[in-house]
C-alpha positions as CSV (number, residue, x, y, z in Angstrom):
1,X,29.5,-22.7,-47.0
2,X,29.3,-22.4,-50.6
3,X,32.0,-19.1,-50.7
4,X,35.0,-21.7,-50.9
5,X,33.7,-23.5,-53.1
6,X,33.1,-20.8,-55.7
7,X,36.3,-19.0,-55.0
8,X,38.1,-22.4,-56.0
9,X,36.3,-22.9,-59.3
10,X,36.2,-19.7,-60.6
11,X,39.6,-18.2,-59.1
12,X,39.1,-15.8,-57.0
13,X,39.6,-14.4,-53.6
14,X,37.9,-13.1,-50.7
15,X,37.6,-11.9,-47.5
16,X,35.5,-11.5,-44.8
17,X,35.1,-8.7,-42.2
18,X,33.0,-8.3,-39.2
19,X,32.5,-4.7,-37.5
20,X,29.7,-3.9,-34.8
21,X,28.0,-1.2,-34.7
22,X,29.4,1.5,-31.6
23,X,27.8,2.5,-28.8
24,X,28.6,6.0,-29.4
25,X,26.9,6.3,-32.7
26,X,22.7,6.1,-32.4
27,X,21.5,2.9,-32.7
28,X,19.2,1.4,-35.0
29,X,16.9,-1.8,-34.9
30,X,15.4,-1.9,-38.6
31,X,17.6,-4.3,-40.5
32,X,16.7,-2.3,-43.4
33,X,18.6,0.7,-42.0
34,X,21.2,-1.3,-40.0
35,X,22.4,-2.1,-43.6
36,X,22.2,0.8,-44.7
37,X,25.1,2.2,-41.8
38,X,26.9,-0.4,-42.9
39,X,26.9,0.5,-46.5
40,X,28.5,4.5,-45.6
41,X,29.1,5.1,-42.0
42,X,32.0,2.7,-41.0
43,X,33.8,3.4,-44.7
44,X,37.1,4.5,-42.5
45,X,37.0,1.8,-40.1
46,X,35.0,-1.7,-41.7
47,X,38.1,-2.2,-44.3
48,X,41.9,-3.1,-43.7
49,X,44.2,-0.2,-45.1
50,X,45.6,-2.3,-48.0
51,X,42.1,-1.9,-49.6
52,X,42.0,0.7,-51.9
53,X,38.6,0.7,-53.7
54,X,35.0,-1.0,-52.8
55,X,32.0,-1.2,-54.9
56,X,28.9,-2.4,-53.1
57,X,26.8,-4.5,-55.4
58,X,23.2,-5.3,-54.4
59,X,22.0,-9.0,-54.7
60,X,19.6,-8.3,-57.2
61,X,22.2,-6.1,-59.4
62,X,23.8,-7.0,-62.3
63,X,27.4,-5.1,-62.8
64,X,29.4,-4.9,-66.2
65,X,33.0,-4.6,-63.9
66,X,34.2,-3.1,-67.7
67,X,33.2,-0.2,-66.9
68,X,34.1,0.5,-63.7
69,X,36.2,3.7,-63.5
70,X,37.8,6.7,-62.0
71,X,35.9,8.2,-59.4
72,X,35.8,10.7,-56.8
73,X,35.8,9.3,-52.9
74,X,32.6,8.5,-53.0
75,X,30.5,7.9,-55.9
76,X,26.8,7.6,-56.2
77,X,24.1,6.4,-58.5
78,X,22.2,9.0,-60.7
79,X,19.5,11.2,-61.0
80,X,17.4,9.2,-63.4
81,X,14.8,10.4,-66.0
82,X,11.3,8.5,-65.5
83,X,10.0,5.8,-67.8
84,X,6.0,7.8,-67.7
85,X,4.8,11.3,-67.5
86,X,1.3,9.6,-67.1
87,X,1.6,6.6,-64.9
88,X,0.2,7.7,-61.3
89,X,3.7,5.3,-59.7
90,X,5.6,8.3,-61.2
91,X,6.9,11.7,-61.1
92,X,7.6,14.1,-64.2
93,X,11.6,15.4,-63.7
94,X,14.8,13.7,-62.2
95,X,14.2,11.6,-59.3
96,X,17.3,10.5,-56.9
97,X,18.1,7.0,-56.2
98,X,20.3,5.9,-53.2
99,X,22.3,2.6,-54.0
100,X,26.2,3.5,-53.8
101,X,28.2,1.7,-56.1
102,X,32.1,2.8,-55.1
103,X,34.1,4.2,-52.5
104,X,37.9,4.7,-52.9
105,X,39.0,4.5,-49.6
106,X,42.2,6.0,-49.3
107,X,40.6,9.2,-50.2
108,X,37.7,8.6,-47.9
109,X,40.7,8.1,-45.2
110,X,42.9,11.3,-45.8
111,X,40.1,13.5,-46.6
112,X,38.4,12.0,-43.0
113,X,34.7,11.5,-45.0
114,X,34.2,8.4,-43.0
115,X,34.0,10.2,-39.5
116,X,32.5,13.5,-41.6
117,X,29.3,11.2,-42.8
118,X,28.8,9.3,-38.9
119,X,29.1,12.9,-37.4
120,X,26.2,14.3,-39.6
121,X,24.7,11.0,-39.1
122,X,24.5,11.3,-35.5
123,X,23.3,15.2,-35.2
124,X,20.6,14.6,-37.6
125,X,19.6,11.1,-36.9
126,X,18.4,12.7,-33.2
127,X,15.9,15.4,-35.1
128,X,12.3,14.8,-35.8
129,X,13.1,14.3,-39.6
130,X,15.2,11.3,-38.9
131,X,17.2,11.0,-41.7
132,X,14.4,8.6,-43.1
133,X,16.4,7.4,-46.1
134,X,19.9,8.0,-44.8
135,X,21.7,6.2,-47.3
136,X,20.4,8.9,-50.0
137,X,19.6,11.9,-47.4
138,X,23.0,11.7,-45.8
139,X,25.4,12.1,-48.6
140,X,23.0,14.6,-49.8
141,X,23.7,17.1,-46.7
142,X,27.1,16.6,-46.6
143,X,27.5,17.3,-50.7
144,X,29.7,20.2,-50.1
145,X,31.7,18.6,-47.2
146,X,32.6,15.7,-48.7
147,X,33.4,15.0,-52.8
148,X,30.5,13.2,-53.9
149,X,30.1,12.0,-57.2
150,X,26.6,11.6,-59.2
151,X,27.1,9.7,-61.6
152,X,25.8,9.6,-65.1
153,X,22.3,7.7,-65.8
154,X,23.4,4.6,-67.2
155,X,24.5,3.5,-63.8
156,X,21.6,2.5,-62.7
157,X,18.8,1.3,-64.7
158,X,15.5,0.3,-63.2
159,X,12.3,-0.9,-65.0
160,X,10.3,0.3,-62.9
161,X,10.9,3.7,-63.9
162,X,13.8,4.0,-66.5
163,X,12.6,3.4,-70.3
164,X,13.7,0.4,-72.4
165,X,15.5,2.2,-74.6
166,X,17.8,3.4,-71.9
167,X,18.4,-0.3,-70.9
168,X,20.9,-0.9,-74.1
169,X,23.6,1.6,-72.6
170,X,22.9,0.1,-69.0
171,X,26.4,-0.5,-66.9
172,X,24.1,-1.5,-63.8
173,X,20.9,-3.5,-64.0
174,X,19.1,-3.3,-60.5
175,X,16.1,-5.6,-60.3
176,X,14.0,-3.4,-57.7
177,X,10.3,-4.3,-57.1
178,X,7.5,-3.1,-59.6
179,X,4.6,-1.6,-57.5
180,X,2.6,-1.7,-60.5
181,X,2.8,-5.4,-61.7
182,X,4.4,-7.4,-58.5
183,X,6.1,-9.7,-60.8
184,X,8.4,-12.2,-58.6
185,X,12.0,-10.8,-58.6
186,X,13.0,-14.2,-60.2
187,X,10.9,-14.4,-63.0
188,X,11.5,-10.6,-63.5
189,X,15.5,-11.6,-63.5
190,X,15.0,-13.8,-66.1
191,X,13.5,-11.8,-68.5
192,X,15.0,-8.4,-68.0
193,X,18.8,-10.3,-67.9
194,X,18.7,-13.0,-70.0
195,X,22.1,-14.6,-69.0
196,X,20.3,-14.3,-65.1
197,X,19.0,-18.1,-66.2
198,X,22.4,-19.4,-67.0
199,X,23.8,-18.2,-63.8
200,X,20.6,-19.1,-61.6
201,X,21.5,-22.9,-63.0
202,X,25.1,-23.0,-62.9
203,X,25.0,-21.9,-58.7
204,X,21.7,-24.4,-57.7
């Protein structure tokens, strides 16, 4: 288990929790979307009271913690403006994404947005439309039920579809896929974060 390790060389501390999904609640068998519950449906329930804030971080995301700040309950990436106007992997306009990046949790517990976001989960998760991408559809419907954030562009850059230029006020770095030149997510790492290299070495 390399956790214990890494939490006594670098100083830091951690915990782990465990929460199954309930019977009550519509099951799920794709990993993929088993996740994805994970991620918003169990916010009031998966953490002990004495935490006050979560971010969930991706494991091909790079996060500058600096700029973490004051947000509403739950806070989501951003609409983001495309990299091509001509490229037929795109779409002129805004486009939503759907990886969260913080909850605070003592509003999502007094304001009840946990159960609110399972609820709407479980009606609509029954109907032909499925709720296909939850993560994003969910929070979506319940926009003027719960106090979601969007949050400003820089939040979330992509190359796939956000322009370079862009890239120099990034807070978040997601490495997604690129349909268009299926570079390995590695190599892609290591040229799109530079410092990805250093890190790569010092954890093998």
């Amino acid at each position: 288990d390399v956790i214990p390790h890494m939490a006594k060389k670098y100083g830091f501390k951690y915990e782990l929790v465990q929460y199954k999904w309930p019977r009550w609640l519509y099951q799920q068998t794709e990993k993929q979307r088993i996740i994805w519950g994970y991620k918003i449906l169990f916010l009031d329930v998966l953490f002990p009271l004495a935490v006050d804030k979560i971010i969930f971080v991706d494991a091909d995301q790079r996060v500058s913690l600096s700029y973490v700040s004051t947000l509403l309950p739950v806070a989501f990436s951003p609409e983001i403006k495309l990299k091509s106007e001509n490229s037929s992997s795109y779409e002129t306009g805004q486009r939503k994404v759907e990886i969260q990046l913080r909850y605070k949790l003592k509003q999502v517990w007094t304001q009840g947005a946990g159960a609110a976001l399972s609820w709407n989960f479980m009606l609509n998760s029954m109907l032909i439309y499925d709720l296909t991408k939850f993560v994003q559809d969910l929070p979506n419907n319940m926009i003027h039920q719960v106090a979601i954030k969007s949050l400003p562009q820089e939040w979330l850059w992509c190359e796939t579809w956000c322009d370079d230029e862009s890239k120099k006020k990034a807070k978040t770095i997601d490495l997604c896929n690129n349909p268009e030149t299926k570079e390995p997510k590695l190599k892609a790492a290591a040229r799109i974060v530079p410092e990805w290299v250093d890190y790569d070495s010092e954890i093998r």
